[in-house]
C-alpha positions in Angstrom: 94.3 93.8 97.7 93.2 97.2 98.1 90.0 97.1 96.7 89.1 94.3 99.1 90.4 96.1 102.0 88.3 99.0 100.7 85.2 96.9 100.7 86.0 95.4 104.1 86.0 98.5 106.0 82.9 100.0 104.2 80.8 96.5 104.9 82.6 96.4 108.5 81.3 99.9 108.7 77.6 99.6 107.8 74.9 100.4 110.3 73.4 96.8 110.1 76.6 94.6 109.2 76.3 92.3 106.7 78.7 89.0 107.9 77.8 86.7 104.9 79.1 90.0 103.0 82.0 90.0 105.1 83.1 86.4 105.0 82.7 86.1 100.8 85.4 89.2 101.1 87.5 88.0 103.8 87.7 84.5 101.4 88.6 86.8 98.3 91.0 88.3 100.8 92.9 85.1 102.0 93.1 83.8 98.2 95.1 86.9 97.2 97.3 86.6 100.0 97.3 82.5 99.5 98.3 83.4 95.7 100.2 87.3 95.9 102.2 86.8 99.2 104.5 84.0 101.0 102.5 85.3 104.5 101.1 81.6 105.5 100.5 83.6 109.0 97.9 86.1 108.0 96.3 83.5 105.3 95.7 81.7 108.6 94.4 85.1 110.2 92.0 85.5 108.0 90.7 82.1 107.3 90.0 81.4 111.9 88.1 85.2 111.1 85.7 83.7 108.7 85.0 80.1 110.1 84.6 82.2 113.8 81.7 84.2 111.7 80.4 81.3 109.8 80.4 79.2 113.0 78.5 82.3 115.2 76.6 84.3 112.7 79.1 87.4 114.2 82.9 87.8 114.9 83.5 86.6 118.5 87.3 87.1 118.6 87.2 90.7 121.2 90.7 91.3 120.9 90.0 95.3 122.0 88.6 95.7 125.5 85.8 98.2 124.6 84.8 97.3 120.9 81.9 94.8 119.5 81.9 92.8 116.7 82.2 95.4 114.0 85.0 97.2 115.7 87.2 94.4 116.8 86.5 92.7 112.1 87.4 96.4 111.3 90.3 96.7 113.4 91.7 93.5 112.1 90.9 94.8 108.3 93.3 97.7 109.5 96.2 95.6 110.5 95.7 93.5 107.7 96.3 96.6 105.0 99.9 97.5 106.5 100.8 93.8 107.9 104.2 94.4 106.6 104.6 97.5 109.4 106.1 95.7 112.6 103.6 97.1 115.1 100.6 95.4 113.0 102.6 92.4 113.0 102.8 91.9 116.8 99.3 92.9 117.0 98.0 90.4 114.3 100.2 87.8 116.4 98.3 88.8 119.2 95.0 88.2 117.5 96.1 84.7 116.1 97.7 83.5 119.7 93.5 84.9 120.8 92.1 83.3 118.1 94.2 80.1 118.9 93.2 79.8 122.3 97.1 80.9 123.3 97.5 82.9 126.8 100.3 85.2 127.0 102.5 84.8 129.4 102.4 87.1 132.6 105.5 89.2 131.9 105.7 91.0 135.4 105.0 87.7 137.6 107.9 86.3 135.0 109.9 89.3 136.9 109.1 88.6 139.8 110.3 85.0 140.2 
């Protein structure tokens, strides 16, 4: 798992991103999960990343306020090498409620009813 992560971020990282490169590794990466770990969340993750680049030729999900593309795929390949640690996990359920279409709710108007 490492290795792919490893080739993620370095393929995230390039100066003209390569998203073919990126969605042949982000399959590689689901498979392992699919065959390594019982984490039918993130396989999920990973396989709404790579239809969203097959489908727009780029990675549309913005789940950071200020970051493109390359920043928000990169970010995710982050979370996705700890997803055990309980901060990534909120923040990957973050990304899959975003990727899903999924609002949070409001919490202060919640408060103030």
């Amino acid at each position: 798992m490492k290795e792919i992560i490893e080739k993620l971020k370095k393929a995230s990282a390039e100066e003209n991103t390569n998203f073919e490169h990126i969605v042949e590794l982000l399959k590689e990466l689901r498979e392992y999960f699919k065959a390594n770990l019982n984490e039918p969340g993130i396989v999920k993750i990973i396989r709404m990343a790579y239809e969203n680049i097959e489908e727009n030729d780029t990675y549309t999900f913005l789940y950071l306020e200020d970051g493109d593309a390359k920043e928000n795929i990169s970010y995710l390949v982050d979370l996705l090498a700890d997803h055990t640690n309980k901060y990534n996990k909120e923040e990957l359920q973050d990304i899959r409620n975003l990727m899903e279409g999924i609002e949070e709710e409001d919490e202060e108007i919640e408060e103030e009813e």
